[in-house]
N, CA, C and O of each residue as an XYZ file, in Angstrom:
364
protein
N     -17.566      1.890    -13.153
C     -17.466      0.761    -14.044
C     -18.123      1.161    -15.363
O     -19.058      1.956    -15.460
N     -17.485      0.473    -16.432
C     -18.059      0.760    -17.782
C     -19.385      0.607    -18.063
O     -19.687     -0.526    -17.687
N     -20.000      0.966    -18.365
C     -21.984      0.475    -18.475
C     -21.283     -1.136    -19.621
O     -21.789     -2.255    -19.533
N     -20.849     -1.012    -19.967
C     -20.634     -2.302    -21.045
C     -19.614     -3.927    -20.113
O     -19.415     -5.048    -20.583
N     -19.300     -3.503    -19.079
C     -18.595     -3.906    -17.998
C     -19.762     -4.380    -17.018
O     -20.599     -3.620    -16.530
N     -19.675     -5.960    -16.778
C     -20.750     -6.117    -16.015
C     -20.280     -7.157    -14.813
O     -19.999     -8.337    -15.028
N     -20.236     -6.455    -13.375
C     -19.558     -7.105    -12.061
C     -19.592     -8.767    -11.706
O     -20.411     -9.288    -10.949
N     -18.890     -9.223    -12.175
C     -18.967    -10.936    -11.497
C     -19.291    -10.810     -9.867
O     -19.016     -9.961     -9.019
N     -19.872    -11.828     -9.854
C     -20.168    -12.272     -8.484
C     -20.136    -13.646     -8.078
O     -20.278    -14.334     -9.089
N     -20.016    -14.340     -7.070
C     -20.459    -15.367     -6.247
C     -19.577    -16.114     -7.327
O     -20.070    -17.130     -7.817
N     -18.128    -15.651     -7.814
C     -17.027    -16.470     -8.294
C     -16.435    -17.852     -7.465
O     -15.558    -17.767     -6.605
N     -17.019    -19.024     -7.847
C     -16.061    -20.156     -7.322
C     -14.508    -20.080     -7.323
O     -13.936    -20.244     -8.400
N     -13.906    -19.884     -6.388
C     -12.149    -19.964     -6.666
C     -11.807    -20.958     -6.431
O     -11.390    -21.169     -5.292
N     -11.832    -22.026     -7.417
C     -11.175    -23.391     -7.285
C      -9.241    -22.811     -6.972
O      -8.754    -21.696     -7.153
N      -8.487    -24.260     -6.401
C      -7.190    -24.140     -6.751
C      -6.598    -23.831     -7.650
O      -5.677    -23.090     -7.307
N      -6.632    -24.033     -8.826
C      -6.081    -23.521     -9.813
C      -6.030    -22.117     -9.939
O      -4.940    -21.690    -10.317
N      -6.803    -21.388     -9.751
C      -7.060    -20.108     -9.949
C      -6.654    -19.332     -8.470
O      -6.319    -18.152     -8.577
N      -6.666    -19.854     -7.282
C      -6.110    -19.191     -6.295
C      -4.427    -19.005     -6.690
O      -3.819    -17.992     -6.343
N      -3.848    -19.989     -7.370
C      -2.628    -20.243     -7.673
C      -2.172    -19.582     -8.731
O      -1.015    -19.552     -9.150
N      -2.939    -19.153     -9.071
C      -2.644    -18.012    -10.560
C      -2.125    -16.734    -10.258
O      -1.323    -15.985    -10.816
N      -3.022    -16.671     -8.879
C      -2.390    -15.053     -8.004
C      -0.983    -15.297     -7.421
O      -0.445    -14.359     -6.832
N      -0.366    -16.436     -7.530
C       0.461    -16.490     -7.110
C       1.440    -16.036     -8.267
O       2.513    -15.634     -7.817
N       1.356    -16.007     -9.392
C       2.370    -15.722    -10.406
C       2.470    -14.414    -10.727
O       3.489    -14.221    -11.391
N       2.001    -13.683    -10.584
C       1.787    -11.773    -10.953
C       3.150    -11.415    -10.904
O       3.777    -11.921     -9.973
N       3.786    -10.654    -11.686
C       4.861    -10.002    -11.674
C       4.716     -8.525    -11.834
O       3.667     -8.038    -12.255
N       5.781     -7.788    -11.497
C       5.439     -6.342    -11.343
C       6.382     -5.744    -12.653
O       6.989     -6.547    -13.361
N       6.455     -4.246    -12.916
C       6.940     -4.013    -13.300
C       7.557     -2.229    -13.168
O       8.170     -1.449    -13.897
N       7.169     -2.221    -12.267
C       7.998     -0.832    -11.657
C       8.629     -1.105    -10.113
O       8.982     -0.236     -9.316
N       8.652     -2.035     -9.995
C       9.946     -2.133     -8.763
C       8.742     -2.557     -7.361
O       9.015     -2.588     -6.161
N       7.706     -2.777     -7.871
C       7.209     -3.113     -6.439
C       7.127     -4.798     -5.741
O       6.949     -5.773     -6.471
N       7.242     -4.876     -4.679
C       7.756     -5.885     -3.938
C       6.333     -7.178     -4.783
O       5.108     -7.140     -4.676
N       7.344     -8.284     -5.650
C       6.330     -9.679     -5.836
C       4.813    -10.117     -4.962
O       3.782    -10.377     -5.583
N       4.904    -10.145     -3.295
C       3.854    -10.787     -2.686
C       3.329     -9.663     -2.743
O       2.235     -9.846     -3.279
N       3.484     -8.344     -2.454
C       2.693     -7.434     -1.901
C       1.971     -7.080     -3.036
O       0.780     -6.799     -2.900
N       2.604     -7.039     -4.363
C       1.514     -7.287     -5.779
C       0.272     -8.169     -5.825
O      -0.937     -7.951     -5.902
N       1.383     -9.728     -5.713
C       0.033    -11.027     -5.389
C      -0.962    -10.563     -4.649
O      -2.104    -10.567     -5.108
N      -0.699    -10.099     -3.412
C      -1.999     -9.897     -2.318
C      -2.606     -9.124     -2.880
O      -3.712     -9.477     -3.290
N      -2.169     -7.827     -3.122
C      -3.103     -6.427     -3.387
C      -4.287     -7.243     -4.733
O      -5.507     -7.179     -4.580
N      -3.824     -7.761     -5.629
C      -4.444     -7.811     -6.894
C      -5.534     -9.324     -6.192
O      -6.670     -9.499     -6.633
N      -4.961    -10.207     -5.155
C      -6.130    -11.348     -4.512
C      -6.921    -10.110     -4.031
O      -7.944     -9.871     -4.674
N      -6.611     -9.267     -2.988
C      -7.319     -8.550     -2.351
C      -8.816     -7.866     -3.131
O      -9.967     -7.837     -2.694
N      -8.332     -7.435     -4.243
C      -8.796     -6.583     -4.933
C     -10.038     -7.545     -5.895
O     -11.043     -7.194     -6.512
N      -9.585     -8.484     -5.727
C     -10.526     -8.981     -6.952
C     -11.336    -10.411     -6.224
O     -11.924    -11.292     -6.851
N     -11.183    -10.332     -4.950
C     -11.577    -11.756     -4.183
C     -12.688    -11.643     -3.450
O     -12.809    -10.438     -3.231
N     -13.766    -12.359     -2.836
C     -14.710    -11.854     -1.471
C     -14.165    -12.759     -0.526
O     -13.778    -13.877     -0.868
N     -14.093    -12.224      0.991
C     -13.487    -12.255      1.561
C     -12.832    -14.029      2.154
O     -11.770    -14.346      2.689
N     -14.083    -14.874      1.726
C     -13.729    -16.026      2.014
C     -12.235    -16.610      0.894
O     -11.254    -17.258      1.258
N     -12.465    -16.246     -0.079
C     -11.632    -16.773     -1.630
C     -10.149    -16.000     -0.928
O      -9.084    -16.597     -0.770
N     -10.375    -14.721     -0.614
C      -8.974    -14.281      0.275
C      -8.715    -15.314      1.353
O      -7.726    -15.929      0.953
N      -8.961    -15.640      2.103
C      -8.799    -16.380      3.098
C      -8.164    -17.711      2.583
O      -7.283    -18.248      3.254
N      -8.466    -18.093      1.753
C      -8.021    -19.424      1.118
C      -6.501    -19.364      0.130
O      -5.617    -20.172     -0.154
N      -6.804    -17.885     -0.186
C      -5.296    -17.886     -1.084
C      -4.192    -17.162      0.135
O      -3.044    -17.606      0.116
N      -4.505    -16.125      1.125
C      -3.598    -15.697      1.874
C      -3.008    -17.864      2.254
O      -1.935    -18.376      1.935
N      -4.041    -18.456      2.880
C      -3.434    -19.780      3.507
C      -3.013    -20.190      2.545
O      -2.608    -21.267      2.983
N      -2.618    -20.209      0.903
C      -2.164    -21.249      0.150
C      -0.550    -20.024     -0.119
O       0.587    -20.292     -0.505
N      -0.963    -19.174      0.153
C       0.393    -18.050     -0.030
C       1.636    -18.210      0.927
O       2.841    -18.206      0.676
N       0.708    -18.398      2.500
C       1.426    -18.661      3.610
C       2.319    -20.365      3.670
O       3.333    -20.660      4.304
N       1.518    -21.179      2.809
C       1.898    -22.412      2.641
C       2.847    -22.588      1.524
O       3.010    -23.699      1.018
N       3.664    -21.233      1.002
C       4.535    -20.986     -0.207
C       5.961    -20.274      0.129
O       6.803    -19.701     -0.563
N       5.862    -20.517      1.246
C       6.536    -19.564      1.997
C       7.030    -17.888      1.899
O       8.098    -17.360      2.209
N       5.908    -17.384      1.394
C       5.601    -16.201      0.756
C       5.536    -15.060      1.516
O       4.847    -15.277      2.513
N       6.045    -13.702      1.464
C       5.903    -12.794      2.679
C       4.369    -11.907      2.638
O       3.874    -11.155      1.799
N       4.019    -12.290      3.671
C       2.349    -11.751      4.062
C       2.590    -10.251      4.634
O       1.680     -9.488      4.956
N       4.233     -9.911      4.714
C       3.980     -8.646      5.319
C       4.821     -7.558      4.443
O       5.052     -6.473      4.976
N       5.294     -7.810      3.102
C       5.527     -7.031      1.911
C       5.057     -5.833      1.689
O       3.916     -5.440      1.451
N       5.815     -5.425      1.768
C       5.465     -3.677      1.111
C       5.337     -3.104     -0.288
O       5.949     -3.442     -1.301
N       4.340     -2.093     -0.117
C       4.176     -1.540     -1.437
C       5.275     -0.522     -1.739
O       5.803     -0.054     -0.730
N       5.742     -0.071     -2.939
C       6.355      1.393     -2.889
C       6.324      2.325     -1.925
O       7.492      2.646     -1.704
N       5.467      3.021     -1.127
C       5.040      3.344     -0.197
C       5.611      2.901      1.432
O       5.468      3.524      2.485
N       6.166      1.845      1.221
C       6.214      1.120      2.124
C       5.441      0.783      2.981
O       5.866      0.473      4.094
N       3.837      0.752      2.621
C       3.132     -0.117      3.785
C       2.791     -1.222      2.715
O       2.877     -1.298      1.489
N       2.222     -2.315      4.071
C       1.924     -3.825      3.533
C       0.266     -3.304      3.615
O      -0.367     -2.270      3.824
N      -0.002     -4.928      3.266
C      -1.372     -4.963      2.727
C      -2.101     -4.283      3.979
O      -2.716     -3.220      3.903
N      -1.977     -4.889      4.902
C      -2.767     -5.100      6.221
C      -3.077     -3.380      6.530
O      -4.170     -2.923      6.862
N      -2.063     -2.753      6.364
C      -1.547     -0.853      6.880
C      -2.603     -0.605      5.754
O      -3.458      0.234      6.035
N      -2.691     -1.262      4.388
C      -3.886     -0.404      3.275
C      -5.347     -0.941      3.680
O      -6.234     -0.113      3.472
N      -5.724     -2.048      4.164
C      -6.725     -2.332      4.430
C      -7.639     -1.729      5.371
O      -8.800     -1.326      5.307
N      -6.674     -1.800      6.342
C      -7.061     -1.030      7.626
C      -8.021      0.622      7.626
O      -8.597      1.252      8.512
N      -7.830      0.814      6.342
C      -7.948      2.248      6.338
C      -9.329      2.162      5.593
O      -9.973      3.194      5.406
N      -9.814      0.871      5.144
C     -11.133      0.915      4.044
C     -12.674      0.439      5.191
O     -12.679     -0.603      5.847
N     -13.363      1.037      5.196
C     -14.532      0.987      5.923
C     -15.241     -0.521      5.847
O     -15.975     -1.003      6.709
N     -14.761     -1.250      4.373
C     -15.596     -2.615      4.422
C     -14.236     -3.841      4.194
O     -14.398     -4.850      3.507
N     -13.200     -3.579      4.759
C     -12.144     -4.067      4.865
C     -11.871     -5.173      6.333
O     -10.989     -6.026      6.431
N     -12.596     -4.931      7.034
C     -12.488     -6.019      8.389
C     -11.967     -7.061      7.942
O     -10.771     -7.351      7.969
N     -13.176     -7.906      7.343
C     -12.901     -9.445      6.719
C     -11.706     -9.899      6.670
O     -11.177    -10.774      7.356
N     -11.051     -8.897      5.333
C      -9.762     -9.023      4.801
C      -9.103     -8.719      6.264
O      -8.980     -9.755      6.917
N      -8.824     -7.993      6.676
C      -8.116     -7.558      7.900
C      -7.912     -8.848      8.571
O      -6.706     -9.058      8.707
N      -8.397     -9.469      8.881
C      -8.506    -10.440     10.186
C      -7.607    -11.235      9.326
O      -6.510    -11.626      9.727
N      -8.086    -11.485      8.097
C      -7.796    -12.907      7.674
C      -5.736    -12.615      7.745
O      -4.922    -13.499      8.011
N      -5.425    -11.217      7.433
C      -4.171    -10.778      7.029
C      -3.215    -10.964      8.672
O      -2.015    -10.944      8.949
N      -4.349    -11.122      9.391
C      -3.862    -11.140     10.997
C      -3.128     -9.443     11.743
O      -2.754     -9.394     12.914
């Protein structure tokens, strides 16, 4: 991280803002949800994930989307040492 870059923490994710991850668009061909998730994933602690995967699932949104690569979120998570949380919540 930039020394001039300084880490948020203990971010409230009201609705509005869980719903924001819902709009992300891509632009090299990779699959819409599997963008949304990666970028919730990436920028959420694990409870704030939990709340947008359920407002994603309530969108009728695919939870099991692939990256370029063709794995989904769950196949990238799996592989990160402090990734459980997320894991479970992805089922």
């Amino acid at each position: 991280m930039k020394k001039d870059k300084s880490r948020v923490e203990d971010v409230q994710w009201g609705d509005e803002q869980l719903r924001e991850y819902l709009n992300f668009n891509t632009y090299d061909g990779t699959d819409r949800d599997f963008h949304c998730l990666y970028r919730a994933y990436t920028r959420m602690d694990a409870a704030a994930f939990e709340a947008f995967v359920e407002l994603f699932k309530s969108e009728n949104r695919n939870i099991h989307a692939t990256n370029l690569e063709g794995k989904t979120l769950a196949q990238i998570v799996a592989t990160h040492a402090k990734g459980g949380d997320y894991l479970a919540v992805l089922g």
